[in-house]
C-alpha positions in Angstrom: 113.9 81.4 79.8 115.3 83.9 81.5 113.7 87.9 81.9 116.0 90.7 80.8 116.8 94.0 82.0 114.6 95.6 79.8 111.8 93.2 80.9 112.0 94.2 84.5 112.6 97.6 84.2 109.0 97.5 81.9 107.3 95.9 84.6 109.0 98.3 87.3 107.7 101.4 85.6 104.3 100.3 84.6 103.7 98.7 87.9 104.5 102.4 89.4 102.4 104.0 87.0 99.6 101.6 87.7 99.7 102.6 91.3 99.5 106.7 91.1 96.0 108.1 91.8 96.5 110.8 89.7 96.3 111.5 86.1 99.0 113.9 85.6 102.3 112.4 82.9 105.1 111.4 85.5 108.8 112.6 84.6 110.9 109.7 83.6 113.6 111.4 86.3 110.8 110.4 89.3 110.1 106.9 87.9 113.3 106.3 87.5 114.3 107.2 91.0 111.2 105.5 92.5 112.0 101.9 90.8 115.9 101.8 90.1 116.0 102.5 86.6 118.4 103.8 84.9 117.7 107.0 83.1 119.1 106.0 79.4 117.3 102.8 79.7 113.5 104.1 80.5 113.7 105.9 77.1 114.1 103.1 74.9 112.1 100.9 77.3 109.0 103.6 77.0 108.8 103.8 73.6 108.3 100.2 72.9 105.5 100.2 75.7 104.0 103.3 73.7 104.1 101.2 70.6 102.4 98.5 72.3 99.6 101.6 73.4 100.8 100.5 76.9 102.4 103.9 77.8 101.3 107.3 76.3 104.3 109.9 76.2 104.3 113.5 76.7 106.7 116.3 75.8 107.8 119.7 76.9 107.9 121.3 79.9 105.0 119.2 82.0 105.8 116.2 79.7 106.2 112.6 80.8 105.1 109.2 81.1 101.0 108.1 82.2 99.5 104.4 81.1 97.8 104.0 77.9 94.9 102.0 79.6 93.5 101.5 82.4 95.9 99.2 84.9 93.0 96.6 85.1 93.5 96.6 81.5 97.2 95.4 81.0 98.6 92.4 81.9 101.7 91.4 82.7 102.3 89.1 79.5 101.4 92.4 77.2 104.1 94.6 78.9 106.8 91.6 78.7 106.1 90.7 75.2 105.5 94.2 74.2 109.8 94.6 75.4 110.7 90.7 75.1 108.9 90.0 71.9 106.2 86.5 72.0 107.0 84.1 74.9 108.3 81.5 72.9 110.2 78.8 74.9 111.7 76.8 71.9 112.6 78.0 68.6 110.6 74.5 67.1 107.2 76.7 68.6 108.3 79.8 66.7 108.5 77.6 63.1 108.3 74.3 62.2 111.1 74.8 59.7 113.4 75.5 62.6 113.7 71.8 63.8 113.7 69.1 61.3 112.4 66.5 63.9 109.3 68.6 65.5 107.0 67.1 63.7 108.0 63.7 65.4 109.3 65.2 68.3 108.4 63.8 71.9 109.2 66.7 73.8 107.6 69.6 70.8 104.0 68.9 72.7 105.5 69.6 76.2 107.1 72.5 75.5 103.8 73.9 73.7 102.0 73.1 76.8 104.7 74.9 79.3 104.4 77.9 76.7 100.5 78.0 76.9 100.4 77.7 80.5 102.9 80.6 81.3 101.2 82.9 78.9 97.7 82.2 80.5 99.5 82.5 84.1 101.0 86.1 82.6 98.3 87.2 80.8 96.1 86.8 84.1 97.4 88.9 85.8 96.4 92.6 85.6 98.5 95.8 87.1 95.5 96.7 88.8 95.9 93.4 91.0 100.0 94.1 91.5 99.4 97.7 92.3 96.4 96.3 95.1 93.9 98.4 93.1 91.4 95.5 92.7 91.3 95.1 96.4 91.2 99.3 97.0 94.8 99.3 98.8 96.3 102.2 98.1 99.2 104.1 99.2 99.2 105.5 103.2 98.8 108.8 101.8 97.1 108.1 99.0 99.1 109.6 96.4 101.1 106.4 95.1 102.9 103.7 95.4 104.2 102.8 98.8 106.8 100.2 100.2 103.3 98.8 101.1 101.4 98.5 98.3 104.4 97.9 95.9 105.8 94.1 95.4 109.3 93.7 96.9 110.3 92.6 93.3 109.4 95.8 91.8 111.7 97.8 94.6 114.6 96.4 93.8 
């Protein structure tokens, strides 16, 4: 398994939403900027998280982008599979009609288990924690995200 663009980006600009302490939308133009985006991509990539009532959107003049919920509230395996589609590992998890053998299979059980486990690893962890919210970091000046504050992964 291997994330895509799309994934990342996702995670990039929900993880910089999740750190703002204001409640203003944010232009796609600034997150973009802020998290190496590209501009086409965000929009595409924002209305599947809005779908997902992970990201609410705004229009006009003072539109933008602002979370859904709360950042305690999403995890990182809603934003992924709200982009990626279900975590799936192996097609045999997705149907039992799509391997003849996974009924017998030795390896079907193992591959259900590494599929379990990584959703329960994803799905515990909650922007608020990636942003340092639940531990009351917060940017230097308090306005958002910081170098500090931010994980390296989400600057790149």
């Amino acid at each position: 398994m291997r994330l895509t663009r799309a994934g990342e980006y996702a995670i990039r600009c929900v993880l910089y939403l999740s750190a703002l302490d204001r409640d203003e939308a944010v232009s796609r133009r600034e997150i973009c900027e802020a998290m190496g985006i590209p501009h086409h991509f965000l929009g595409k990539i924002a209305q599947e998280l809005s779908k997902a009532g992970l990201l609410a959107i705004s229009q006009g003049a003072r539109g933008g982008y602002r979370l859904g919920r709360a950042p305690g509230e999403i995890s990182l395996l809603e934003v992924l599979e709200a982009v990626e589609g279900e975590i799936i590992l192996n097609d045999c998890l997705e149907s039992r009609t799509a391997c003849a053998r996974s009924l017998t299979c030795p390896v079907h059980p193992v591959w259900a288990k590494a599929r379990d486990a990584l959703r329960r690893s994803l799905g515990g962890v909650s922007f608020a924690s990636l942003a340092g919210k639940e531990t009351g970091a917060a940017a230097p000046n308090g306005d958002g995200p910081s170098p500090d504050n931010i994980p390296a992964a989400a600057r790149r």
